[in-house]
C-alpha positions as CSV (number, residue, x, y, z in Angstrom):
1,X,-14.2,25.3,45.3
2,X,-10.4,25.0,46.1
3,X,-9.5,23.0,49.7
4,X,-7.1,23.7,52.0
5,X,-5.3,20.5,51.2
6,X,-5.8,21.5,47.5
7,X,-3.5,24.5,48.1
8,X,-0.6,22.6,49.9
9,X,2.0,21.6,48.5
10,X,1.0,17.9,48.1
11,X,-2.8,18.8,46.8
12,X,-0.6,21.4,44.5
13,X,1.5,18.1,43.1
14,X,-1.3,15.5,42.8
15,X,-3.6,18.4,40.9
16,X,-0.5,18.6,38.6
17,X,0.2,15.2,38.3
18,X,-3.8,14.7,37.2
19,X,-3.2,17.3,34.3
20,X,-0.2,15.8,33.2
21,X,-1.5,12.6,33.2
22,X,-4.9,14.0,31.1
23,X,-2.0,15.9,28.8
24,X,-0.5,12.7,28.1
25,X,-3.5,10.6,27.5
26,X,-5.0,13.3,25.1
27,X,-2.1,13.3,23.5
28,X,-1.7,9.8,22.9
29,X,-5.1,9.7,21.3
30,X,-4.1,12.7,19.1
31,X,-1.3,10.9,17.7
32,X,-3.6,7.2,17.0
33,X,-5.8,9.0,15.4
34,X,-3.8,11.1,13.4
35,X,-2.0,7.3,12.6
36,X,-5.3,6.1,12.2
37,X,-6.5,8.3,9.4
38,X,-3.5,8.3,7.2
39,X,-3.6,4.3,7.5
40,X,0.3,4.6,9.5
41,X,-0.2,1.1,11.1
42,X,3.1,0.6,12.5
43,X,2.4,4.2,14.6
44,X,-0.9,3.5,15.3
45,X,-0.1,-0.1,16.7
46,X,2.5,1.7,18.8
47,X,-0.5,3.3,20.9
48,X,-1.4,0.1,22.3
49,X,0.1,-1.7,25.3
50,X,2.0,-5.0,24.4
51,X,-0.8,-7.0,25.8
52,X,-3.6,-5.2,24.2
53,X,-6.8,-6.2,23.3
54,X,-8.7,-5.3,20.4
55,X,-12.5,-5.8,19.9
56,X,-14.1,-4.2,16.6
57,X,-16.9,-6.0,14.7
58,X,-15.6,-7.2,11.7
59,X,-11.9,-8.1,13.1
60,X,-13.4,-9.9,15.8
61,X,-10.8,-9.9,19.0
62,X,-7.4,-9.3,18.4
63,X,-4.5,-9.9,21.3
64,X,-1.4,-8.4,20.9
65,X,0.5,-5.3,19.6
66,X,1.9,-7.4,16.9
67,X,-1.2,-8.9,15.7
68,X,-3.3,-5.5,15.7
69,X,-1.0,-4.0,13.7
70,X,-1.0,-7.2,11.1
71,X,-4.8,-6.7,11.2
72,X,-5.2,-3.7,10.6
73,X,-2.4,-3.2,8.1
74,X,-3.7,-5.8,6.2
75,X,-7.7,-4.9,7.3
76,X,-7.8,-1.9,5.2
């Protein structure tokens, strides 16, 4: 059910806003698993935030870009 504050202006640009936003999280996942499967650590690694922190079983946690992408360059 659409609002009326959906349909001004302002509900018009935070609706957009939310589907860019989706867009660009969707395809940021695309792209680190599509780095992911062809084992392109450097891309994949470039998902992450500099601060990052990674938690898979038999890494353990990892903290850092840098050191994710060491992992898991060297991981499989």
């Amino acid at each position: 059910m659409t609002t009326a504050s959906d349909t001004s202006t302002d509900g018009l640009l935070r609706r957009l806003r939310a589907l860019e936003d989706k867009e660009a999280l969707r395809a940021l996942l695309m792209r680190g698993w599509r780095a992911l499967d062809h084992k392109d650590w450097r891309t994949w690694s470039d998902c992450w935030a500099h601060d990052a922190v990674l938690e898979f079983g038999p890494w353990g946690r990892i903290s850092g870009r840098e050191a994710i992408r060491e992992k898991g360059g060297a991981g499989w």
